[in-house]
MIKOL-632036 format. One record per residue: residue number from 1; x, y, z of N, C-alpha, C in turn. Coordinates in pm, whole numbers, plus 50000, padded with zeros to 5 digits. Layout:
BEGIN
<NUM, <X, Y, Z>, <X, Y, Z>, <X, Y, Z>>
...
***
This chain:
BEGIN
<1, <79758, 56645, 55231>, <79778, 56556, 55116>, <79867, 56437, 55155>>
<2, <79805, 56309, 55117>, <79908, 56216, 55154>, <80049, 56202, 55084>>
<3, <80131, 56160, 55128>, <80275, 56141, 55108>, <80304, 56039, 54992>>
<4, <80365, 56073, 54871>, <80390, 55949, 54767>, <80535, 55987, 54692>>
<5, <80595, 55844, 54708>, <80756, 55852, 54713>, <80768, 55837, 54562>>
<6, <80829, 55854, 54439>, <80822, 55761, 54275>, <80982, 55790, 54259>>
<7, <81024, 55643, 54252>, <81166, 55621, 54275>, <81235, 55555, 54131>>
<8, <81333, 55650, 54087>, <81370, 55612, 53962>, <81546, 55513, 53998>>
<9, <81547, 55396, 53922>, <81683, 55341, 53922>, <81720, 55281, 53794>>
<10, <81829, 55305, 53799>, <81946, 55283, 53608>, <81929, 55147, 53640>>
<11, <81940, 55084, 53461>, <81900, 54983, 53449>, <82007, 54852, 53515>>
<12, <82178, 54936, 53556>, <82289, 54836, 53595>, <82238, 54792, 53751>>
<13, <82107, 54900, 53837>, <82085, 54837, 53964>, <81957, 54742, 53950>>
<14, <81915, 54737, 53849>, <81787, 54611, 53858>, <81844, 54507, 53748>>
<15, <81958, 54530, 53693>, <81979, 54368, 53550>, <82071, 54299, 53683>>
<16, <82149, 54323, 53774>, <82216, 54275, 53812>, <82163, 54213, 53960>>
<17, <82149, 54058, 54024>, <82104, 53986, 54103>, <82105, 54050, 54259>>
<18, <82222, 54061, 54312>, <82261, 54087, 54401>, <82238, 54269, 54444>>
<19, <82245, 54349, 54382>, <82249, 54514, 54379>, <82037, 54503, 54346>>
<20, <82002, 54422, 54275>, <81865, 54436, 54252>, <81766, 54373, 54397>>
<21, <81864, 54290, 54465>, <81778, 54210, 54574>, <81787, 54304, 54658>>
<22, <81923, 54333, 54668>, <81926, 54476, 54805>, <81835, 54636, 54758>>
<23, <81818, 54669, 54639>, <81739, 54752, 54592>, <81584, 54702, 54666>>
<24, <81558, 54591, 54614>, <81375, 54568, 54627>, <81387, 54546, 54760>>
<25, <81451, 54512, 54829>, <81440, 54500, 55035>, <81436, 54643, 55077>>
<26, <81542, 54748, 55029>, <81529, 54871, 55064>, <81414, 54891, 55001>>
<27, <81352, 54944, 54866>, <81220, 54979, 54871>, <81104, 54891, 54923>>
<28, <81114, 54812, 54961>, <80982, 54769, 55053>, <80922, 54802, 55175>>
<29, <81080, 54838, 55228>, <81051, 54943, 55348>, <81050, 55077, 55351>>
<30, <81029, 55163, 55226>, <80964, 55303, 55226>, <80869, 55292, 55231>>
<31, <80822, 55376, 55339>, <80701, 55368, 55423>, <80603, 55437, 55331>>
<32, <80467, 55434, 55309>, <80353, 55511, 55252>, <80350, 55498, 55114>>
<33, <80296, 55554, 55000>, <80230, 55493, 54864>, <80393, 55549, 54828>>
<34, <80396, 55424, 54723>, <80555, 55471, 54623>, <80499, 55405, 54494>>
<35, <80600, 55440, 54392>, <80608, 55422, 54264>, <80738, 55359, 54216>>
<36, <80765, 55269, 54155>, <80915, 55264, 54126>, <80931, 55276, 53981>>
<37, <81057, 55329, 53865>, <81042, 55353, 53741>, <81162, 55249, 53744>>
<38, <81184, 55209, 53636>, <81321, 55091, 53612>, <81348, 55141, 53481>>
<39, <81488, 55128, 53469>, <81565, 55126, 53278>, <81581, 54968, 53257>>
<40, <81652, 54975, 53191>, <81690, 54805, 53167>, <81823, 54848, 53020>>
<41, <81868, 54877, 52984>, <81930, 54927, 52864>, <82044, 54800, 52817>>
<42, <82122, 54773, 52964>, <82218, 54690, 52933>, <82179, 54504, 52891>>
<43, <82017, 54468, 52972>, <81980, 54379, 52937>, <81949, 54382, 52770>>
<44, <81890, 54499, 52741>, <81825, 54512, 52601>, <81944, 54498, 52501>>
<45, <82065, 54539, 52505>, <82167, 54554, 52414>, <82200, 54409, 52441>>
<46, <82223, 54345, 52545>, <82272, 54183, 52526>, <82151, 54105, 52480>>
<47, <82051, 54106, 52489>, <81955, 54032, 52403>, <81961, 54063, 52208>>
<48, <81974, 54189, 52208>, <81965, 54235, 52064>, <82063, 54146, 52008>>
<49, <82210, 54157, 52048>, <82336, 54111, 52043>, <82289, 53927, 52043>>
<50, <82247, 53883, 52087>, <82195, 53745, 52106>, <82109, 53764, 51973>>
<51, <82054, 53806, 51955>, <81937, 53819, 51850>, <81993, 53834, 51730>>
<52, <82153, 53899, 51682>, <82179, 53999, 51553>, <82152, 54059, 51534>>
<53, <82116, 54171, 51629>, <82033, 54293, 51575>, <82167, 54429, 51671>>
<54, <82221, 54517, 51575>, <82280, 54568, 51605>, <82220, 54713, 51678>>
<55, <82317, 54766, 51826>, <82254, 54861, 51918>, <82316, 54990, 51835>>
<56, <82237, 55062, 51786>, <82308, 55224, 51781>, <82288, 55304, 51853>>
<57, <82372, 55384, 51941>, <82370, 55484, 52020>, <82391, 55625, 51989>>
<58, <82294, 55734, 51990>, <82376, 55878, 51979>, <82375, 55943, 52111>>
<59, <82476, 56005, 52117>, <82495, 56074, 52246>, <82402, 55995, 52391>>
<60, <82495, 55846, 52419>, <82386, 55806, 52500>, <82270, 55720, 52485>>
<61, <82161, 55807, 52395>, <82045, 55738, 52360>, <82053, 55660, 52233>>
<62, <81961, 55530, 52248>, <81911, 55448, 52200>, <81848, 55473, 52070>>
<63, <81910, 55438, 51956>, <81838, 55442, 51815>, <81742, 55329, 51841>>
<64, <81625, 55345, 51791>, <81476, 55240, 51804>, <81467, 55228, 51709>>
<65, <81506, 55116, 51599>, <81393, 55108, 51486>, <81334, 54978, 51537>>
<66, <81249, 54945, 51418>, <81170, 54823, 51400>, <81183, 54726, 51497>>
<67, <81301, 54644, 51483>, <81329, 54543, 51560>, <81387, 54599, 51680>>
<68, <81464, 54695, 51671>, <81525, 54728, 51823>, <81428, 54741, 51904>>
<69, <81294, 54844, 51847>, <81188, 54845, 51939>, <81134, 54708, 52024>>
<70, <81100, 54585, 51919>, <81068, 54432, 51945>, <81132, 54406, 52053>>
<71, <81273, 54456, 52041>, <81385, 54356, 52179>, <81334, 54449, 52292>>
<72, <81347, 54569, 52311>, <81305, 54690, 52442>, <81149, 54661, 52475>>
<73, <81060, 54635, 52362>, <80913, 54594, 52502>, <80952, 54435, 52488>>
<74, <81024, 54322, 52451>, <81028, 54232, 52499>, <81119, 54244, 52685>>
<75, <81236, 54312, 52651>, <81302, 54304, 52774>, <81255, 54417, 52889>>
<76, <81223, 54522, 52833>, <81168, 54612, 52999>, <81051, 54606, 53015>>
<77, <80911, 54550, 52922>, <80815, 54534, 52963>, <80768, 54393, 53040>>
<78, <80861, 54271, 52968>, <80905, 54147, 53000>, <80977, 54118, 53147>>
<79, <81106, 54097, 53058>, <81202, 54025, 53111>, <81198, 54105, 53303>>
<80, <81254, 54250, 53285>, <81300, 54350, 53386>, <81191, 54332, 53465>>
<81, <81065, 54422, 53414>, <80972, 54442, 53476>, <80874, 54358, 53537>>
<82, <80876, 54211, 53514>, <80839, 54092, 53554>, <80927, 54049, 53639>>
<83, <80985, 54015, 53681>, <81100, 54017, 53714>, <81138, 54086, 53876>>
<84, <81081, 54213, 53854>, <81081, 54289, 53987>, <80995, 54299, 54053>>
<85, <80828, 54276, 53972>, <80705, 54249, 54009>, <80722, 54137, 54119>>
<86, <80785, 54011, 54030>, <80763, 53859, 54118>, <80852, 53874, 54229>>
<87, <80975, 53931, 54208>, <81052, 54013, 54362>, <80945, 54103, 54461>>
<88, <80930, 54183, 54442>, <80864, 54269, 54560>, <80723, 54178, 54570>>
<89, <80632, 54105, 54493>, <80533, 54069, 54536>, <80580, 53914, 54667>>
<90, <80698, 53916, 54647>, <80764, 53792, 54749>, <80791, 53860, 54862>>
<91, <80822, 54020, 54895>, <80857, 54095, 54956>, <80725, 54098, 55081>>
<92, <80631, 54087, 54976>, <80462, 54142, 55035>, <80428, 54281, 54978>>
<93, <80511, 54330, 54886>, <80454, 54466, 54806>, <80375, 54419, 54714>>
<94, <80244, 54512, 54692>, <80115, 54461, 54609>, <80180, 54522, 54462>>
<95, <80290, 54475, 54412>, <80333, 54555, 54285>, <80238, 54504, 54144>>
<96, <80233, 54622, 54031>, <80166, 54562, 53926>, <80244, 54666, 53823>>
<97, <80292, 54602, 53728>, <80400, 54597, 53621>, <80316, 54700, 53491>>
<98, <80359, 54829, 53449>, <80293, 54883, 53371>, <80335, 54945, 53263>>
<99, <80319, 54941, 53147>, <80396, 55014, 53017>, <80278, 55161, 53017>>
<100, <80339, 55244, 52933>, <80251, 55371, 52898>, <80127, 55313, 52836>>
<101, <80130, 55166, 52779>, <80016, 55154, 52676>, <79898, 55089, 52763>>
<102, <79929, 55034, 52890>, <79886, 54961, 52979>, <79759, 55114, 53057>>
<103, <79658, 55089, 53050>, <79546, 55187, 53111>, <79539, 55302, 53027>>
<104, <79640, 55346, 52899>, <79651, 55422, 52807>, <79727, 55555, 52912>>
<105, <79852, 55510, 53029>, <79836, 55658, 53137>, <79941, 55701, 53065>>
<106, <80025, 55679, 52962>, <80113, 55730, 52914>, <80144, 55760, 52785>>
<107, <80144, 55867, 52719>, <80066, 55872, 52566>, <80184, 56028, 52536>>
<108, <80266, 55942, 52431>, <80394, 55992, 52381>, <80369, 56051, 52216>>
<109, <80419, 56111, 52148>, <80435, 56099, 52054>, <80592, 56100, 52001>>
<110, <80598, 56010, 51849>, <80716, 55997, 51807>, <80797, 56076, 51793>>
<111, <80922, 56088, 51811>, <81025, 56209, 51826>, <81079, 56262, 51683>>
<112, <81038, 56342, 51660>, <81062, 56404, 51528>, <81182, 56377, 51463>>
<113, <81275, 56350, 51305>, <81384, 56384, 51298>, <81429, 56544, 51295>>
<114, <81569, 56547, 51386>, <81619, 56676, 51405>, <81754, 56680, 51347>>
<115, <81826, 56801, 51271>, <81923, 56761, 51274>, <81994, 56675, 51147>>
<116, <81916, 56566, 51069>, <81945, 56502, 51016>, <81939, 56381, 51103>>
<117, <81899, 56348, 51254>, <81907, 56245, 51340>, <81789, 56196, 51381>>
<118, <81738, 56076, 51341>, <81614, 55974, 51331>, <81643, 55882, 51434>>
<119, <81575, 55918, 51536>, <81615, 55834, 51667>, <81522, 55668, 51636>>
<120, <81420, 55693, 51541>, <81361, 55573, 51525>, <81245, 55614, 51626>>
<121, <81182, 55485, 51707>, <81033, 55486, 51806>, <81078, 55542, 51885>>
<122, <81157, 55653, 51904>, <81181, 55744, 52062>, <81062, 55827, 52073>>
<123, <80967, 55747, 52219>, <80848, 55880, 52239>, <80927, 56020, 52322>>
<124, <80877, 56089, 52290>, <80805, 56205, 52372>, <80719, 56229, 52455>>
<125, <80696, 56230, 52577>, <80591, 56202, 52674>, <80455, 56338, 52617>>
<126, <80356, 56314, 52602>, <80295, 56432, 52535>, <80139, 56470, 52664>>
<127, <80146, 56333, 52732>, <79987, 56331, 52868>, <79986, 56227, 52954>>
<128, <79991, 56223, 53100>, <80035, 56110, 53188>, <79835, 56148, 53229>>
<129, <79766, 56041, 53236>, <79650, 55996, 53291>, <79650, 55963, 53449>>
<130, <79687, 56071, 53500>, <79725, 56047, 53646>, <79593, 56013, 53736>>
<131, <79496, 56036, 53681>, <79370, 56016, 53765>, <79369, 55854, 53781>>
<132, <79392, 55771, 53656>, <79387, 55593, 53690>, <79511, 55550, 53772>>
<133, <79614, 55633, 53780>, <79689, 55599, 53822>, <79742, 55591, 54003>>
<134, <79657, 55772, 54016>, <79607, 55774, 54143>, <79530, 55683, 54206>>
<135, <79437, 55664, 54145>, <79296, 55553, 54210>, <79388, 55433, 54244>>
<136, <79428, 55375, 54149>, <79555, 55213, 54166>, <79605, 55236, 54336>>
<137, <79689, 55362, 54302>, <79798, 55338, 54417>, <79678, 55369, 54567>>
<138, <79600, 55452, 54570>, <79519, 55496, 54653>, <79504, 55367, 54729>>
<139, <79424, 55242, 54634>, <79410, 55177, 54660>, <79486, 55032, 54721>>
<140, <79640, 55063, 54728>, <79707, 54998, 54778>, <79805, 54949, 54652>>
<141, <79808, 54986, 54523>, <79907, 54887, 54468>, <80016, 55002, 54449>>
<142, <80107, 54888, 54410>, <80243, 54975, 54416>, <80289, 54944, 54212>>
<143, <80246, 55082, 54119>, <80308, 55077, 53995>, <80454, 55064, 53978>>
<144, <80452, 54978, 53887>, <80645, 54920, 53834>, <80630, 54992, 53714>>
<145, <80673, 55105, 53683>, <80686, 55137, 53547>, <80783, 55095, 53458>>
<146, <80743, 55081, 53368>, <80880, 55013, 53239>, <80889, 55143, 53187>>
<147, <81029, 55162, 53090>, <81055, 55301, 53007>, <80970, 55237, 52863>>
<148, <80850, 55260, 52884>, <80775, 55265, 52749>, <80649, 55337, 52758>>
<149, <80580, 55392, 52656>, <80498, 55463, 52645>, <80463, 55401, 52506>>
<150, <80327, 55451, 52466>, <80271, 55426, 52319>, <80228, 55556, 52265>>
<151, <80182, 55540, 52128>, <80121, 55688, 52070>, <79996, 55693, 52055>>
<152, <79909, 55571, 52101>, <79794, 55594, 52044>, <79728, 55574, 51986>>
<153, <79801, 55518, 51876>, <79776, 55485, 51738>, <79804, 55315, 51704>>
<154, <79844, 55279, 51829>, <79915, 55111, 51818>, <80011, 55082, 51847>>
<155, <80142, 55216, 51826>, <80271, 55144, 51845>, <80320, 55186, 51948>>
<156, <80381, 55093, 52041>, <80508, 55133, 52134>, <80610, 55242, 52126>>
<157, <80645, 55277, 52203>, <80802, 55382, 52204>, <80877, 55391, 52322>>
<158, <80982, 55327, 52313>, <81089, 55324, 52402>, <81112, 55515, 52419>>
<159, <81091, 55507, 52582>, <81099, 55696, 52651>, <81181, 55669, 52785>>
<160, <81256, 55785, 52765>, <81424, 55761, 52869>, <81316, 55750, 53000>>
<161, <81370, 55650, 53066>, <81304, 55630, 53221>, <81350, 55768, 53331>>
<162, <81463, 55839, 53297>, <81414, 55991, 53390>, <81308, 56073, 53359>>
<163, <81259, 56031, 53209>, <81140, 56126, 53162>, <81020, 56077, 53217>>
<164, <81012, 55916, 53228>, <80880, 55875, 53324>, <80885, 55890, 53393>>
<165, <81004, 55892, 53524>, <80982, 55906, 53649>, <80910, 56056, 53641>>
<166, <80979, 56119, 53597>, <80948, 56329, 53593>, <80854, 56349, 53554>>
<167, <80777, 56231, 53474>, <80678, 56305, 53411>, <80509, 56250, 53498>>
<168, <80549, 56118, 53537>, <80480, 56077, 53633>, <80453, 56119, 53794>>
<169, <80556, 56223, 53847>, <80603, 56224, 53941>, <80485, 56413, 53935>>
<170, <80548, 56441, 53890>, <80484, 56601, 53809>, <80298, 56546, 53796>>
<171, <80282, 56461, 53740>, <80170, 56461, 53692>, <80092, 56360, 53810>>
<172, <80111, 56344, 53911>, <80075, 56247, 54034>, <80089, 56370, 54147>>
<173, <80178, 56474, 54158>, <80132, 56605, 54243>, <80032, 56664, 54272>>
<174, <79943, 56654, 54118>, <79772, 56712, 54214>, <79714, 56597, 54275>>
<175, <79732, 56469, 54336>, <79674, 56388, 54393>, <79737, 56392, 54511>>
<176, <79880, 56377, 54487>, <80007, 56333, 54654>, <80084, 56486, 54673>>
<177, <80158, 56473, 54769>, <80232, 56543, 54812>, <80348, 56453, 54732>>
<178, <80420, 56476, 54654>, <80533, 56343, 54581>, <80671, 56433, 54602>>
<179, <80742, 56292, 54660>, <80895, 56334, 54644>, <80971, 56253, 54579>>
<180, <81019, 56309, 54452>, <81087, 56217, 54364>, <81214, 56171, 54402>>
<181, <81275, 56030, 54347>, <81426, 55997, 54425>, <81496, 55965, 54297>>
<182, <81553, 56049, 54234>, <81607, 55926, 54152>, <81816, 55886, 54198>>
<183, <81791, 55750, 54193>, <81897, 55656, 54245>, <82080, 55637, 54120>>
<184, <82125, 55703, 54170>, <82266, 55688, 54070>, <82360, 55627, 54103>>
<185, <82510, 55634, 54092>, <82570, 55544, 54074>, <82661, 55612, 54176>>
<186, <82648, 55747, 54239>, <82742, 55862, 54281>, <82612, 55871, 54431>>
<187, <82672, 55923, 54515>, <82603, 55955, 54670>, <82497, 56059, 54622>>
<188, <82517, 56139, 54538>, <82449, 56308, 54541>, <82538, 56352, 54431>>
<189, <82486, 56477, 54451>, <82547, 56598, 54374>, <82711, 56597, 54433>>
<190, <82794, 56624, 54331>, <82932, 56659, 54431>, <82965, 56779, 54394>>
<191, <83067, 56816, 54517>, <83156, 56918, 54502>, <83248, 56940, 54419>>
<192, <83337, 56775, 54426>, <83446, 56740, 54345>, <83443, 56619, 54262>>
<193, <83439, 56591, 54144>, <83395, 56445, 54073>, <83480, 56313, 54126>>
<194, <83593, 56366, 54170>, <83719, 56293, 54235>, <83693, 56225, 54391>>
<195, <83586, 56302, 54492>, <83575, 56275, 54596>, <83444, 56252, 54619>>
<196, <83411, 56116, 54626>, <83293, 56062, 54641>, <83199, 56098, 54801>>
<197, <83257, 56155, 54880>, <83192, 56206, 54990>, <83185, 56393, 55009>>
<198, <83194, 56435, 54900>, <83201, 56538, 54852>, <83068, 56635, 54826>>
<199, <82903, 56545, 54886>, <82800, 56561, 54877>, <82741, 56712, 54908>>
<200, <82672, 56786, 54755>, <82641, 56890, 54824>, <82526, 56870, 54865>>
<201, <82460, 56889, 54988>, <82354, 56831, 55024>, <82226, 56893, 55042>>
<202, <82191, 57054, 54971>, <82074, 57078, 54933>, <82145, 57209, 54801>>
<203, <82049, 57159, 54710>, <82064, 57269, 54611>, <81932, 57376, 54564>>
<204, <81923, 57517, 54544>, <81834, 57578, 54484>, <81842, 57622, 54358>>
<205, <81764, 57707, 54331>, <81760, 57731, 54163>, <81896, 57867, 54135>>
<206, <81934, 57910, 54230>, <82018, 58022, 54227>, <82139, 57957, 54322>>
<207, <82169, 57848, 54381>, <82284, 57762, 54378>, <82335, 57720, 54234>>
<208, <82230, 57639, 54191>, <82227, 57553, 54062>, <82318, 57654, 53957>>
<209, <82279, 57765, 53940>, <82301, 57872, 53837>, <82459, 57875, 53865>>
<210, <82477, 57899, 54018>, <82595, 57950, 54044>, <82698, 57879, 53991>>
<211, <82632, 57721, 54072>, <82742, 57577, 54040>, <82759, 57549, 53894>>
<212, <82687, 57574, 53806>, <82688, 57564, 53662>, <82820, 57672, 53626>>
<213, <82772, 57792, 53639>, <82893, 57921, 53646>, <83043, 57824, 53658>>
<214, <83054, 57820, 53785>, <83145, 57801, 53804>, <83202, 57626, 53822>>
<215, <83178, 57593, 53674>, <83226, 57458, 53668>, <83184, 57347, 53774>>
<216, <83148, 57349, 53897>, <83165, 57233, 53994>, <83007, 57154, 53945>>
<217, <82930, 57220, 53879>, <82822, 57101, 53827>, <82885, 57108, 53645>>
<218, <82865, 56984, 53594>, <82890, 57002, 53436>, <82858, 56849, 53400>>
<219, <82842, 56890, 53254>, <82820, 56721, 53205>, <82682, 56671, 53213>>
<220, <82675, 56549, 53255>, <82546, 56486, 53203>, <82493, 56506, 53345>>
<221, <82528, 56561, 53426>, <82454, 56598, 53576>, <82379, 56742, 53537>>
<222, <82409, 56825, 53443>, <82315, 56964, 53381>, <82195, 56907, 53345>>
<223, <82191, 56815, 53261>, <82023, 56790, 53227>, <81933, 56702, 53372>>
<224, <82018, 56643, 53391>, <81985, 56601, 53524>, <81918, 56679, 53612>>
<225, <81979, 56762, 53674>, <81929, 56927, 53751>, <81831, 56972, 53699>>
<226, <81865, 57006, 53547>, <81754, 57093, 53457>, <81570, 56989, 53499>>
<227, <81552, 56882, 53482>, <81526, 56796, 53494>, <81407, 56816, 53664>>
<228, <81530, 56832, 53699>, <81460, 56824, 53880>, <81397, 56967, 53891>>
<229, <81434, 57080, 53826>, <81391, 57162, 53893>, <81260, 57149, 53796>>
<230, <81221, 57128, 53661>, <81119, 57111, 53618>, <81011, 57072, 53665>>
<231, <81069, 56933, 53779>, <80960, 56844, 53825>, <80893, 56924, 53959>>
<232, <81016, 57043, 54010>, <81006, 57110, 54122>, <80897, 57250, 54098>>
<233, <80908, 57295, 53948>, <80784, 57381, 53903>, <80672, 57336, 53927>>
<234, <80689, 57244, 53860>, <80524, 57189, 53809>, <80432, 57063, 53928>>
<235, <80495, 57104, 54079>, <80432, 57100, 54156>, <80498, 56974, 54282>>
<236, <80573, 56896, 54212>, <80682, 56840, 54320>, <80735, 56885, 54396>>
<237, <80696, 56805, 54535>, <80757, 56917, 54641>, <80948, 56899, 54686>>
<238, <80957, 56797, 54647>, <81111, 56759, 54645>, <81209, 56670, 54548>>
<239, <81290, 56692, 54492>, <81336, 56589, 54457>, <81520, 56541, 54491>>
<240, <81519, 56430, 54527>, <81659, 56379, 54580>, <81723, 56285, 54476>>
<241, <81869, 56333, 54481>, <81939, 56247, 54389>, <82049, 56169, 54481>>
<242, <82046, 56025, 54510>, <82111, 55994, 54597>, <82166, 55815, 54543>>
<243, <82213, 55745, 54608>, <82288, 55604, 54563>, <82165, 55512, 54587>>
<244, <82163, 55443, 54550>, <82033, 55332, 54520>, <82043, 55271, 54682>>
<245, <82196, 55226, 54712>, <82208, 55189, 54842>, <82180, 55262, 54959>>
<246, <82161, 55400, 54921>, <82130, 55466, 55031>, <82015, 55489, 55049>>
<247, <81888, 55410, 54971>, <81751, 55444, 54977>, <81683, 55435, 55106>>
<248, <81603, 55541, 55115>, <81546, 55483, 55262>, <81660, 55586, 55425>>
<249, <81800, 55590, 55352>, <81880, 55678, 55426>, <81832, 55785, 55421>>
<250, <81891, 55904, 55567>, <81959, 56051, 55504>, <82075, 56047, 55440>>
<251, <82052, 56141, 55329>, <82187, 56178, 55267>, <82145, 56191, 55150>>
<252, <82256, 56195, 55056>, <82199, 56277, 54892>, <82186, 56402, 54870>>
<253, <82157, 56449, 54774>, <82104, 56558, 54764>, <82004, 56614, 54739>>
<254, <81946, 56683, 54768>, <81801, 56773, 54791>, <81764, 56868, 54710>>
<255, <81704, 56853, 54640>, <81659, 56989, 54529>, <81531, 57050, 54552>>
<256, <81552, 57189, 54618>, <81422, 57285, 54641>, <81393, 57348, 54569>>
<257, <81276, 57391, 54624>, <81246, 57544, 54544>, <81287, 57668, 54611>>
***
């Protein structure tokens, strides 16, 4: 099976000039078919803010209504994702810029209220059309995914970009051999949150358990994990969590089965 890389990065390493130029030079030189997924979050909240349209956040995520939705496919289907297209196609990467609604490969439905909490257009990834998506890259292009998906029915929905990378990445395994990367702000997994070279550098499903146990994984790195090993079920043969700058390096961390 051929080899296919689908590389996820937070939206502070592609809004920003300098961290985004050294990003698209390092991925141009991963060798063999790749994918790249992009956020954009911090562009979207300063446009809204430009606009009058106020950002609500719960835990993290993005309240979507009406107009918030308008500003998120203007800026990550737009602004971001255009943006990185006209970068790597300067590079010589054959990139082509794609929302969930784009070939219909990504088909969400709206996120229920839970709770008493109405996230607004938050999809749910519900079927990735990996067969059009395979053929594309087969054929030499390299997909830019934006964090959007549609329902189907007409409308857009802003969907957390670790869920496209995972869900694309999972659902592109019966075609590639795929090793997912997604790019953070930290080297890897750590030992200690305090010591940035602290990298544990392969984890399993009965590490994971342990490190959870005993405090040294916690926080927003649990769904994270939870996350990888999902993508590691359902037929991914690897996935690495490592610094955007180190793409293309050894190092990071390694999540098996």
């Amino acid at each position: 099976m051929e080899k296919l890389t689908v590389i996820k990065v937070g939206g502070k390493i592609v809004e920003e000039e300098a961290t985004l130029k050294a990003l698209l030079s390092d991925f141009s030189k991963v060798e063999g078919r790749k994918v790249l997924v992009h956020g954009g979050g911090r562009s979207a909240t300063a446009m809204a803010t430009r606009l009058g349209i106020e950002s609500q956040m719960i835990d993290g995520r993005r309240v979507t209504d009406a107009e918030t939705l308008k500003v998120v496919t203007m800026v990550y289907a737009g602004l971001v994702n255009k943006n990185i297209v006209a970068s790597l196609q300067a590079l010589g990467v054959n990139a082509l810029g794609l929302t969930g609604a784009d070939l219909g490969y990504m088909l969400s439905a709206k996120r229920p209220i839970k709770n008493g909490i109405d996230y607004g257009f938050v999809g749910d990834v519900k079927s990735v059309n990996s067969d059009l998506l395979a053929k594309l890259i087969a054929d030499g292009v390299v997909p830019i995914l934006a964090p959007l998906t549609h329902d189907g029915k007409g409308s857009m929905l802003n969907t957390n970009a670790d869920t496209i990378a995972g869900e694309a990445a999972k659902a592109l395994s019966k075609h590639f051999d795929v090793t997912l990367v997604y790019c953070f702000e930290k080297k890897g997994v750590l030992r200690d949150e305090n010591d940035d070279d602290s990298v544990i550098s392969e984890i399993n499903e009965a590490d994971f358990k342990k490190y959870v146990a005993d405090g040294t994984i916690q926080g927003g790195m649990i769904p994270k994990l939870e996350n990888a090993f999902a993508a590691i079920s359902a037929g991914v043969s690897k996935v690495v969590i490592t610094k955007a700058d180190q793409l293309g390096k050894v190092g990071g961390t390694t999540i098996v089965r």
